[in-house]
MARVO-43663 format. One line per field, with one value per atom (N, C-alpha, C): residue in three letters; atom name; x, y, z. Coordinates in steps of 0.02 Angstrom, whole numbers, always signed. Each point is the difference from the previous one (the first is absolute). Layout:
<recs>
vexba = [Ala_...]
filo = [CA_...]
east = [X_...]
north = [Y_...]
up = [Z_...]
</recs>
This chain:
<recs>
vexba = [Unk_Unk_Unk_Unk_Unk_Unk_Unk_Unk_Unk_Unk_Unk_Unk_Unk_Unk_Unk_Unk_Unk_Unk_Unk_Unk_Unk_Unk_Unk_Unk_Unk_Unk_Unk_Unk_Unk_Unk_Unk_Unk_Unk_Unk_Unk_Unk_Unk_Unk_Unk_Unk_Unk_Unk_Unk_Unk_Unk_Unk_Unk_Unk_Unk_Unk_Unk_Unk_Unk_Unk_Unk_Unk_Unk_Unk_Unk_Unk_Unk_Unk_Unk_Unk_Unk_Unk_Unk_Unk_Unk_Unk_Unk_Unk_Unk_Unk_Unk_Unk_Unk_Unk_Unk_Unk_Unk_Unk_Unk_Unk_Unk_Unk_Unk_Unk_Unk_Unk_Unk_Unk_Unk_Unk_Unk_Unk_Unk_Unk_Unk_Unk_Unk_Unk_Unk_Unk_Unk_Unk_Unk_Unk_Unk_Unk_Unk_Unk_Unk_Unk_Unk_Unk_Unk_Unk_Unk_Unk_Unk_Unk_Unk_Unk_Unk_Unk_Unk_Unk_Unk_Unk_Unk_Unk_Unk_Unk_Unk_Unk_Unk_Unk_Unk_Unk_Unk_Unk_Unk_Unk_Unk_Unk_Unk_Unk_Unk_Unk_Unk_Unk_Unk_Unk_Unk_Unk_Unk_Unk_Unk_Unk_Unk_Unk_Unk_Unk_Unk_Unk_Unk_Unk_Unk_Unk_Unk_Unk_Unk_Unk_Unk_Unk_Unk_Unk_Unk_Unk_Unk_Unk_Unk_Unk_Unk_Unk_Unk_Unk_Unk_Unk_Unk_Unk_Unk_Unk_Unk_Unk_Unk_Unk_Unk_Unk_Unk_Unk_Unk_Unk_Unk_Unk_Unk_Unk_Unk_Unk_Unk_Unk_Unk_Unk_Unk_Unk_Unk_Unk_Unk_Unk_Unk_Unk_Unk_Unk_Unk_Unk_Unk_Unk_Unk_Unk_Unk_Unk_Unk_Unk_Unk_Unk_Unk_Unk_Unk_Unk_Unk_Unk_Unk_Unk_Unk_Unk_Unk_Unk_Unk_Unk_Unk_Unk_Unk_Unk_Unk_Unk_Unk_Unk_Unk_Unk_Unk_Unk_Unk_Unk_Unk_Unk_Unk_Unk_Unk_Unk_Unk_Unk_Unk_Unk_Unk_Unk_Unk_Unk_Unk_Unk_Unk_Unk_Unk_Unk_Unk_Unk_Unk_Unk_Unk_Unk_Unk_Unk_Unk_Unk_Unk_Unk_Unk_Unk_Unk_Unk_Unk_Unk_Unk_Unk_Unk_Unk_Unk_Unk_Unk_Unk_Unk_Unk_Unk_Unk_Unk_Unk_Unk_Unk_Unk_Unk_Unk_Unk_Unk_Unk_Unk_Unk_Unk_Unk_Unk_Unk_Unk_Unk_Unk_Unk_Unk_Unk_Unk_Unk_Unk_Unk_Unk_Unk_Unk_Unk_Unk_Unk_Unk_Unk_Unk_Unk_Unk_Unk_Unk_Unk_Unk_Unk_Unk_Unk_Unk_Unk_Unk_Unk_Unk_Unk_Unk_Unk_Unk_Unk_Unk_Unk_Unk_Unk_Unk_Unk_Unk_Unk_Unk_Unk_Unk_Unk_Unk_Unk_Unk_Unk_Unk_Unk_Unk_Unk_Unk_Unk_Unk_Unk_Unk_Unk_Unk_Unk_Unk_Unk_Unk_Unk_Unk_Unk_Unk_Unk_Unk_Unk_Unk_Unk_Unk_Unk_Unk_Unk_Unk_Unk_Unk_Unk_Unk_Unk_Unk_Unk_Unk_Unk_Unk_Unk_Unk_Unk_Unk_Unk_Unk_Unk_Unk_Unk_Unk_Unk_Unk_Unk_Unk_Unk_Unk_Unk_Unk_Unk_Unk_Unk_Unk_Unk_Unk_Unk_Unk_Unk_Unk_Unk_Unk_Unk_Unk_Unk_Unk_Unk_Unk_Unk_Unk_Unk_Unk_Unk_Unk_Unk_Unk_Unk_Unk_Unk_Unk_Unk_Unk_Unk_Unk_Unk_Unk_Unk_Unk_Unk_Unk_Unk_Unk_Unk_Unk_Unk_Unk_Unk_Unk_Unk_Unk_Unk_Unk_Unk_Unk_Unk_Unk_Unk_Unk_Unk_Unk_Unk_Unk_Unk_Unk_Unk_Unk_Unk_Unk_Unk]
filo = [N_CA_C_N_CA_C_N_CA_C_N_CA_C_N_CA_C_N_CA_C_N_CA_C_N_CA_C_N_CA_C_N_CA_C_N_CA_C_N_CA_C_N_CA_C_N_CA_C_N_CA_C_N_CA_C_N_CA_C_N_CA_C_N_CA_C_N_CA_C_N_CA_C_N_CA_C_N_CA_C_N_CA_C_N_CA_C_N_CA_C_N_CA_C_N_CA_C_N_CA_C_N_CA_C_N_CA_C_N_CA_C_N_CA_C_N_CA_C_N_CA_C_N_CA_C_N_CA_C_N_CA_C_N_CA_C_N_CA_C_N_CA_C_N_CA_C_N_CA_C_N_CA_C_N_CA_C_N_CA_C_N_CA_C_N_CA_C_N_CA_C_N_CA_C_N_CA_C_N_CA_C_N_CA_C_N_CA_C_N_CA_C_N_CA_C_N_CA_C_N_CA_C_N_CA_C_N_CA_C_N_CA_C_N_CA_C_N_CA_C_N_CA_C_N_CA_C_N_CA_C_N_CA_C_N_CA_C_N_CA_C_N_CA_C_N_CA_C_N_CA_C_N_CA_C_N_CA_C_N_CA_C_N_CA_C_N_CA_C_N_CA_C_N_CA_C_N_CA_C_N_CA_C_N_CA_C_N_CA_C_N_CA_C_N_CA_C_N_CA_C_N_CA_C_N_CA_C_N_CA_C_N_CA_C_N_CA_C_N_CA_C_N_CA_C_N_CA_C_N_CA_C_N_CA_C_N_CA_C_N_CA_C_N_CA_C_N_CA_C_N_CA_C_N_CA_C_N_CA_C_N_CA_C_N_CA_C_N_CA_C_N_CA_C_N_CA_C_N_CA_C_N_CA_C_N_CA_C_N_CA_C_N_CA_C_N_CA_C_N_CA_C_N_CA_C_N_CA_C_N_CA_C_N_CA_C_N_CA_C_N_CA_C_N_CA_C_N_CA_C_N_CA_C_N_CA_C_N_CA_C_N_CA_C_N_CA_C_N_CA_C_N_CA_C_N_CA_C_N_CA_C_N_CA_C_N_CA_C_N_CA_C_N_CA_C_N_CA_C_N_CA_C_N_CA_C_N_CA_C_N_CA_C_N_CA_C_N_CA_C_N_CA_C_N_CA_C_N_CA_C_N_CA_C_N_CA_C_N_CA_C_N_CA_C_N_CA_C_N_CA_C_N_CA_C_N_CA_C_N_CA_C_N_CA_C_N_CA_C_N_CA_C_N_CA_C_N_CA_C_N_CA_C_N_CA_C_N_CA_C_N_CA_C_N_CA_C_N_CA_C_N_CA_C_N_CA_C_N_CA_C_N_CA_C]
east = [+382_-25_+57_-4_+61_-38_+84_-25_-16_-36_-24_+61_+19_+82_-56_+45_+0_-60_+19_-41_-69_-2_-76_-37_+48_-49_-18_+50_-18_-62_+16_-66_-68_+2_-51_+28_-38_+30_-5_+23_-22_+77_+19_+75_+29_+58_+10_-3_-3_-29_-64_-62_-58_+2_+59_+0_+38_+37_+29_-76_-36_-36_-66_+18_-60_+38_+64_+38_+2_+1_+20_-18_+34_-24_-59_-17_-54_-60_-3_-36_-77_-24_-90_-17_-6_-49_-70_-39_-59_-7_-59_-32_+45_+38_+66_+59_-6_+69_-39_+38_-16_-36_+43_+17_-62_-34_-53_-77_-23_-68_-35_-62_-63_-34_-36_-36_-82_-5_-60_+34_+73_+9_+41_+11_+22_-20_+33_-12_-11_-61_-25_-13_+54_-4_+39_+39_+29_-53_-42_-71_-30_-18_-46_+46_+67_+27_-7_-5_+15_-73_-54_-57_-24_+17_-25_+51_+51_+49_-13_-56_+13_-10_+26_-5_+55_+9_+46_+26_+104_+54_+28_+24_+37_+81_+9_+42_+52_+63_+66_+17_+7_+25_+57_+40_+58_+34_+53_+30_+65_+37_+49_+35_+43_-8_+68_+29_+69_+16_+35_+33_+43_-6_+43_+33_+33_+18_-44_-54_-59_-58_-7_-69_-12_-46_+2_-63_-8_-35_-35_-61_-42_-24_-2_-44_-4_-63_-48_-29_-10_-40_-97_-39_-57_-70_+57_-50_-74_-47_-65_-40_+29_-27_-9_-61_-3_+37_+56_+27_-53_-68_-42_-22_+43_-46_+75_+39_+79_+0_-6_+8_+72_+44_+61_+3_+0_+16_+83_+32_+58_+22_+21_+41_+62_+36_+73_+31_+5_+47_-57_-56_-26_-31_-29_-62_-18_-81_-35_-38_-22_-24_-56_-30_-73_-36_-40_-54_-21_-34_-47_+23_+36_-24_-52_-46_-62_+20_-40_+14_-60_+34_-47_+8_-68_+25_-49_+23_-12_-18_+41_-9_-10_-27_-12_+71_+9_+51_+45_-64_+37_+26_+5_+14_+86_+15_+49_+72_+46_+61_+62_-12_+68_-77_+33_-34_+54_+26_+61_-17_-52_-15_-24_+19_-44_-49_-68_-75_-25_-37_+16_+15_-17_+40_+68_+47_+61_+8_+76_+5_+84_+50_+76_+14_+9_+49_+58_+40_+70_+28_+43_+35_+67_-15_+64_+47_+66_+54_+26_-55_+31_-80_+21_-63_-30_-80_+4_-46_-10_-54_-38_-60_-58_-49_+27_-61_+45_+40_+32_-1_-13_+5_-34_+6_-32_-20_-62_+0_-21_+24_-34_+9_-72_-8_+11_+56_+2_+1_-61_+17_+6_-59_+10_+56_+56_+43_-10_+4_-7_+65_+20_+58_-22_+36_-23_+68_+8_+71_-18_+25_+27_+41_-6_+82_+14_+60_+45_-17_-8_+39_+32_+20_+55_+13_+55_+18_+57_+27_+53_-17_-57_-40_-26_+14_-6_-27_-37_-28_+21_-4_+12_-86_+5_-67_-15_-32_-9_-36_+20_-27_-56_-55_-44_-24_+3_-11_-59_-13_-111_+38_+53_+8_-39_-3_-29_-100_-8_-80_-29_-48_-30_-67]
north = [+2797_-63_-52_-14_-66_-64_-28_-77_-47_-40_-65_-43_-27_-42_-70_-53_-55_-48_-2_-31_+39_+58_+15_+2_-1_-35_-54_-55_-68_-13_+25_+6_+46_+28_+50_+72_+55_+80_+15_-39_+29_+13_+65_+21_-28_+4_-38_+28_+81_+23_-26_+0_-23_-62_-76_-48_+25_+31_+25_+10_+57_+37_-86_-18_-67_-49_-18_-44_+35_+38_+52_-30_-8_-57_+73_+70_+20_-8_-23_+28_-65_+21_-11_-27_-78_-16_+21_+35_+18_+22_+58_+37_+33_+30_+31_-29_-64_-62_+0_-15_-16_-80_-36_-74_-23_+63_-57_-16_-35_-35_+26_+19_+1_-48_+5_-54_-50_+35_-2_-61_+24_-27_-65_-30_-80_-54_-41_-51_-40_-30_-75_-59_+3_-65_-49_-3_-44_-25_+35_-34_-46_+38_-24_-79_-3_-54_-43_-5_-36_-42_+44_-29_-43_+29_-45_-72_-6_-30_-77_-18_-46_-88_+18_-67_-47_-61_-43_+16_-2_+21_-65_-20_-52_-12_-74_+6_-45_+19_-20_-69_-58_-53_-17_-8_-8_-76_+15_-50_+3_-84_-5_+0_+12_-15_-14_-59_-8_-46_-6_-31_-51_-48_-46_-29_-30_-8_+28_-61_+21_-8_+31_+25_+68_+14_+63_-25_-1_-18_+59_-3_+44_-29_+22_-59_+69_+3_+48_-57_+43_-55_+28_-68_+27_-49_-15_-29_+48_-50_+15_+43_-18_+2_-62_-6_-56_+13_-75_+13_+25_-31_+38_+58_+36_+94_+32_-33_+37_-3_+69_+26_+12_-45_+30_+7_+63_+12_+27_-46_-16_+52_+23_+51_-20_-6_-17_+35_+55_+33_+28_-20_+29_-57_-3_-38_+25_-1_+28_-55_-6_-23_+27_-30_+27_-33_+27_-72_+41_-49_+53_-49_+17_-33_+36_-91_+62_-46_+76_-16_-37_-42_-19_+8_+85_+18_-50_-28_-18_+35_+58_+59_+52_+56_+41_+60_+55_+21_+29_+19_-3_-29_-83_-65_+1_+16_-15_+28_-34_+28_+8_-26_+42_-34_+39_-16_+36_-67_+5_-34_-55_-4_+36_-29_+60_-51_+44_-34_+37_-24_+32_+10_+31_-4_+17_-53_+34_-13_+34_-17_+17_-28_+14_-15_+63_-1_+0_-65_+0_+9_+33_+8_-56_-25_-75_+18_-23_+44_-35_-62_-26_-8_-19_-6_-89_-11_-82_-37_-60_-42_+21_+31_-13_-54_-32_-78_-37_-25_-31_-1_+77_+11_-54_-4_-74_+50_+0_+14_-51_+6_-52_+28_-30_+35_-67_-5_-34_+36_-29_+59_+42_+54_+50_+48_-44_+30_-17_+56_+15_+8_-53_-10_+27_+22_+12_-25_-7_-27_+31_+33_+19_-12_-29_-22_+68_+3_+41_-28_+80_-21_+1_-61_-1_+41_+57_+50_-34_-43_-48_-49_-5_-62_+24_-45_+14_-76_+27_-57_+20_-40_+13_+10_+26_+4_+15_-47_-29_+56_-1_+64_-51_+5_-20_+27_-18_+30_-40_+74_-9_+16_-35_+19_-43_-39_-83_+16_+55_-9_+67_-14_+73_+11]
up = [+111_+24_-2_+46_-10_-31_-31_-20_+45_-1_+45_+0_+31_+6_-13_-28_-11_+36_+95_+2_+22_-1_-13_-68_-45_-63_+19_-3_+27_+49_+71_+50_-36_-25_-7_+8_+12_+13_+55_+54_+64_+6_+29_+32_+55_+7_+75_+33_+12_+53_+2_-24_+10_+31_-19_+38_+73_+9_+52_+66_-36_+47_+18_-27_+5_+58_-12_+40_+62_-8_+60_+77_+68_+53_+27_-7_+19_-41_-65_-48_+16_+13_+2_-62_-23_-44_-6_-65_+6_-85_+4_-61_-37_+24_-31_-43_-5_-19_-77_-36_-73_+3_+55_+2_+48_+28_+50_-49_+41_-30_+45_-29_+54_-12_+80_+23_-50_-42_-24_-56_-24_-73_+24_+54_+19_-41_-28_-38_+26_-2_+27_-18_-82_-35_+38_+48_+60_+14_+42_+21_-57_-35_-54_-26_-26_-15_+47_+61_+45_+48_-39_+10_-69_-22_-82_-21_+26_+2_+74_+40_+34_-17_-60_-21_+34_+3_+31_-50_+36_-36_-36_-54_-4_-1_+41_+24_-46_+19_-40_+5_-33_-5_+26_+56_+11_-38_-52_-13_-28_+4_-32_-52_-42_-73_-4_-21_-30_-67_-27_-66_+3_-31_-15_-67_-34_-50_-69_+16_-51_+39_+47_+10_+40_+30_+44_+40_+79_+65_+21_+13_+38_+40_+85_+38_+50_+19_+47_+45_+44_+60_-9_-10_-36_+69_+54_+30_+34_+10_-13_-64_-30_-85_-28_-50_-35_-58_-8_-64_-70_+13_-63_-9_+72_+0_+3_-49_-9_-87_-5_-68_-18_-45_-14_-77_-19_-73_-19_-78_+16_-107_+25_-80_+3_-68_+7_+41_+35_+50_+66_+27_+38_+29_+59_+44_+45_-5_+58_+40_+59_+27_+47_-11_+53_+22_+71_+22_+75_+38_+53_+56_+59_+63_+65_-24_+41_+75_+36_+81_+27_+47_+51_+69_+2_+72_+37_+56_+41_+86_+0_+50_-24_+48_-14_-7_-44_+6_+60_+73_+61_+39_-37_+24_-21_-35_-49_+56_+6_+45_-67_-62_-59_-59_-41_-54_-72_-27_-29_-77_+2_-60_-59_-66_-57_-23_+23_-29_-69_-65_-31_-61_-49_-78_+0_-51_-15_-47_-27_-68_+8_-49_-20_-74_-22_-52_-18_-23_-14_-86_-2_-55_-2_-43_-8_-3_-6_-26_-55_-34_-42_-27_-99_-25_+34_+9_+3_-32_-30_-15_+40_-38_+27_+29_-65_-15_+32_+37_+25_+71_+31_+64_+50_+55_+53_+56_+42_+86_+21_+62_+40_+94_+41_+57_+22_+76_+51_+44_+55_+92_-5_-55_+1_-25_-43_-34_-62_-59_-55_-40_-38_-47_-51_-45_-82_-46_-39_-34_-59_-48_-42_-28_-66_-52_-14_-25_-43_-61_-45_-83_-1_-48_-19_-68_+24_-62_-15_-3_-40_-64_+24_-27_-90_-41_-67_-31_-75_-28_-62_-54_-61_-36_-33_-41_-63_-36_-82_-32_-59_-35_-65_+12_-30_-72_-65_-52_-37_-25_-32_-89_-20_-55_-58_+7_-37_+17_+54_+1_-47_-15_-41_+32]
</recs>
């Protein structure tokens, strides 16, 4: 018996003659192949995911984000949203944002000659690249544009601090 070379351990035990006679430009896919499937055993969890799955998709926040001395800028464009149906939750190195723009169709969808807007839930998660005040942070919506400001800690920044003694209490 010969040894199995390398990569048919790796692949499994099939010989390369056996991949040979399979590649082969006469060779007939069918009952005979190690590699075919019959018809009975097709997987239809494609289907199945894809019917159970028609929920509206949510869509991605497109935005800016840059830094300045001591702060760091987030501004997304949030028009037709109410600033009160914009959820932004803020962790020293992360922010998410979320909120719904709902549509107002006015035509019917065979009316429509582009249809380019996103109607809709979204949401964006950013990772900071710096830690920031939380309790400090500011947004504010003009025309549909959404600022956020973020301070920087300051990791320079030091205090002195008193060492309190309970020696004199009993």
């Amino acid at each position: 018996m010969k040894k199995p070379s390398f990569l048919e351990r790796l692949t499994g035990n099939q010989s390369s003659d056996e991949y040979d006679r399979i590649l082969d430009d006469e060779h007939q896919f069918g009952e005979d192949d190690d590699l075919s499937v019959e018809e009975d055993q097709e997987d239809d969890t494609w289907e199945d995911e894809a019917e159970s799955t028609h929920t509206p998709q949510e869509g991605e926040l497109p935005v800016d984000m840059y830094q300045t001395d001591d702060m760091i800028v987030i501004r997304a464009l949030v028009a037709g949203v109410s600033p009160n149906e914009l959820e932004i939750s803020i962790t020293r190195d992360m922010v998410t944002l979320r909120g719904v723009r709902e549509e107002y169709q006015e035509a019917h969808d065979d009316g429509y000659f582009h249809r380019e807007l996103f109607w809709g839930s979204f949401s964006r998660t950013l990772l900071l690249p710096e830690e920031v005040a939380i309790d400090e942070a500011e947004a504010q919506e003009k025309h549909g544009l959404l600022e956020i400001k973020l301070p920087k800690l300051d990791k320079h920044r030091s205090t002195q601090l008193k060492v309190r003694s309970n020696a004199g209490h009993k």
